[in-house]
C-alpha positions in Angstrom: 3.3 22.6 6.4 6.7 21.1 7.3 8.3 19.4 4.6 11.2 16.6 4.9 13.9 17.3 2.4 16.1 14.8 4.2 15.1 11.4 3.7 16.8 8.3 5.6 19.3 6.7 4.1 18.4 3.1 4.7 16.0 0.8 4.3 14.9 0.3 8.0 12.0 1.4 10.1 12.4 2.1 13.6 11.3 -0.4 15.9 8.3 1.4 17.6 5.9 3.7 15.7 3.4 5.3 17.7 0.3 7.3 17.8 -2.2 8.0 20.0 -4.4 5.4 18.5 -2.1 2.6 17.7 1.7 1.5 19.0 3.3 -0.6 16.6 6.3 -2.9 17.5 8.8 -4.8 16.0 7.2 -7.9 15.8 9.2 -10.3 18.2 9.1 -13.9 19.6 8.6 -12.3 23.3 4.7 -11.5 21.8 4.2 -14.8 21.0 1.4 -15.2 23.6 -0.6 -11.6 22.8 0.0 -12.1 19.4 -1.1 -16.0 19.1 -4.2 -15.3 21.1 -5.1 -11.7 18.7 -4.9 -14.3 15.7 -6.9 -17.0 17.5 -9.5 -14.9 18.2 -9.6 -14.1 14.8 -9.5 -17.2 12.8 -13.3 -17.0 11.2 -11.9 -13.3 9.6 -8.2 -14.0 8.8 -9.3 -17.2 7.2 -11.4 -15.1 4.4 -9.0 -13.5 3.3 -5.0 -14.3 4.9 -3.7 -17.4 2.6 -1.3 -17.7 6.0 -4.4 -18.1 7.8 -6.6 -20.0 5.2 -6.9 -23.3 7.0 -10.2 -24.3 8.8 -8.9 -23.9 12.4 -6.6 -21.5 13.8 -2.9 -22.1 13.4 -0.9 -23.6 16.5 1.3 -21.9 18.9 4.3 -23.5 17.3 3.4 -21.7 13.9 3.1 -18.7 15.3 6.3 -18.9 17.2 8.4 -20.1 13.8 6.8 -17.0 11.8 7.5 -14.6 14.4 11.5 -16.1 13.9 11.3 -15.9 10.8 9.9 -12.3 10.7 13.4 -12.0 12.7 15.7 -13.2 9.6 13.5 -11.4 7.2 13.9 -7.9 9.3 17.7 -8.4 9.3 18.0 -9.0 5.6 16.2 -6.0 4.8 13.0 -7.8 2.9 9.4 -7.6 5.4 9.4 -5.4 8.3 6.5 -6.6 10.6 4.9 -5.3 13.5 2.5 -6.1 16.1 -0.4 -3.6 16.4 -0.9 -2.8 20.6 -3.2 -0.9 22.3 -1.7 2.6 23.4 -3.4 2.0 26.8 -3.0 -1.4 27.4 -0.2 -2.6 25.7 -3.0 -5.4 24.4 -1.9 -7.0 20.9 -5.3 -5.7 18.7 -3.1 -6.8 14.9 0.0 -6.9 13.1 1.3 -4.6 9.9 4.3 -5.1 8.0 6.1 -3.3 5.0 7.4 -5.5 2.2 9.8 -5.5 -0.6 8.7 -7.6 -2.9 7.3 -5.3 -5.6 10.6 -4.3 -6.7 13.2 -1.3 -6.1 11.8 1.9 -5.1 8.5 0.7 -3.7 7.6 -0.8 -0.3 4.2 -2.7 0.1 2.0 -2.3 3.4 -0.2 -5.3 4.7 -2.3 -5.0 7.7 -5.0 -6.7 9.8 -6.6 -6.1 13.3 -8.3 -8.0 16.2 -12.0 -8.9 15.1 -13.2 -7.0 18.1 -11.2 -3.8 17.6 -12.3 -3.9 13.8 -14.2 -0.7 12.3 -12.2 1.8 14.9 -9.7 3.4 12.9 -6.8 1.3 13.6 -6.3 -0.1 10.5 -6.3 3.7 9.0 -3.9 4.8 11.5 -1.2 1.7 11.3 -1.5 2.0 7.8 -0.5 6.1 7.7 2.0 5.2 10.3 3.8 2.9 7.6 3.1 5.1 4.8 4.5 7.9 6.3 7.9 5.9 7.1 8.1 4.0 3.8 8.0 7.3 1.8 10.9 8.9 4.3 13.3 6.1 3.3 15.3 7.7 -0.4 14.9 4.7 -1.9 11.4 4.4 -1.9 9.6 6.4 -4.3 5.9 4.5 -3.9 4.2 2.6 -1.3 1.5 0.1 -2.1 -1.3 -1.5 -0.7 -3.2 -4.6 -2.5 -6.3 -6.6 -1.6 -8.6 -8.6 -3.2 -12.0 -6.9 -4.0 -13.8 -9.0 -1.9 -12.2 -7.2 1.0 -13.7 -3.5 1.2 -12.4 -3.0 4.3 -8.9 -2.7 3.3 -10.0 -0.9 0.3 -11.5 1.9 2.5 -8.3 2.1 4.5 -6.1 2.6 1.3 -8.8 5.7 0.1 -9.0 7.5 3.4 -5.4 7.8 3.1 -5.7 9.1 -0.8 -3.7 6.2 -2.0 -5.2 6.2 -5.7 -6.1 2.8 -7.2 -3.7 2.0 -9.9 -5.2 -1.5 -11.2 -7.3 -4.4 -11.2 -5.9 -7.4 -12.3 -7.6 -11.5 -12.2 -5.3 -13.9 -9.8 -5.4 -17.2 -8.3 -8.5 -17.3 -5.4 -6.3 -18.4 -2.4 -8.8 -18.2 0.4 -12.5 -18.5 1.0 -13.6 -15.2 1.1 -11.7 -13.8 -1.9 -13.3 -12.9 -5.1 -10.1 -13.4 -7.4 -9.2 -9.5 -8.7 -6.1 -7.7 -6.7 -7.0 -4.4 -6.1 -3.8 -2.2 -6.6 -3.2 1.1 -4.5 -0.2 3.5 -4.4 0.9 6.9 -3.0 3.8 8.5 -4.1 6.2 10.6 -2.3 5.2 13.6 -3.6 1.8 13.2 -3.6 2.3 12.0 0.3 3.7 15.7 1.2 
């Protein structure tokens, strides 16, 4: 097995990640369409569980054009790095993904969701390694996480398949309808990674 002894310096992904399952891009304004209509299509699922996506009907173009800028700020300072999920063959937004820095130096957090219709297939599984597998190349980062509410064994699954180990199980606010109010905790380190 080939190991990476060199790690990259900085805190910053490349813009494309790709597999043969899943292509994930730098989430820009230009997907404001694709990525609009994955999350319309979605609402009834995202609102379970996504406090962004929590109200009864599907957010407006407008919102989803002022997150995608902001996504923009928050890439160039170094904080979220989000991504649209596309189809490998059709270039079809199926989800977005994102690593994120607030848990603290040395660990990177990885969020994900995908297209009700494209749900169950993997993609998830594969986005998610994608990330993992960049997070832990960065020197700084020691431990990447992944957190859910209980209620949500889908994610859960995702997190297991990849042998993240579950690290803790704490009570917090319920934010959405679907969620059952305990944070399921998940990490991987480095090491543990190779």
């Amino acid at each position: 097995m080939f190991v990476n002894t060199r790690r990259m310096p900085r805190l910053e992904p490349s813009d494309r990640l790709e597999s043969d399952v899943v292509v994930l891009e730098r989430a820009r304004p230009s997907h404001i369409d694709s990525f609009h209509a994955a999350i319309e299509s979605s609402h009834p699922e995202l609102h379970a569980f996504m406090d962004w996506a929590s109200g009864d009907t599907p957010q407006t173009h407008q919102v989803t054009l002022d997150v995608l800028a902001t996504w923009q700020v928050m890439w160039r300072e170094r904080r979220e790095f989000n991504f649209v999920m596309t189809d490998p063959d059709s270039a079809e937004v199926i989800g977005g993904c994102g690593l994120m820095t607030r848990q603290g130096p040395g660990r990177l957090e990885i969020g994900y969701w995908v297209r009700s219709d494209r749900a169950g297939s993997g993609i998830a599984t594969e986005a998610a390694r994608l990330l993992t597998e960049v997070a832990l190349d960065i020197e700084t980062i020691d431990i990447a996480q992944i957190r859910h509410d209980a209620a949500n064994v889908a994610s859960g699954r995702v997190a297991e398949k990849l042998g993240y180990t579950e690290t803790e199980r704490r009570d917090v606010e319920v934010d959405t309808p679907g969620e059952a109010g305990v944070e399921v905790i998940w990490e991987i380190t480095q090491s543990d990674w190779l």
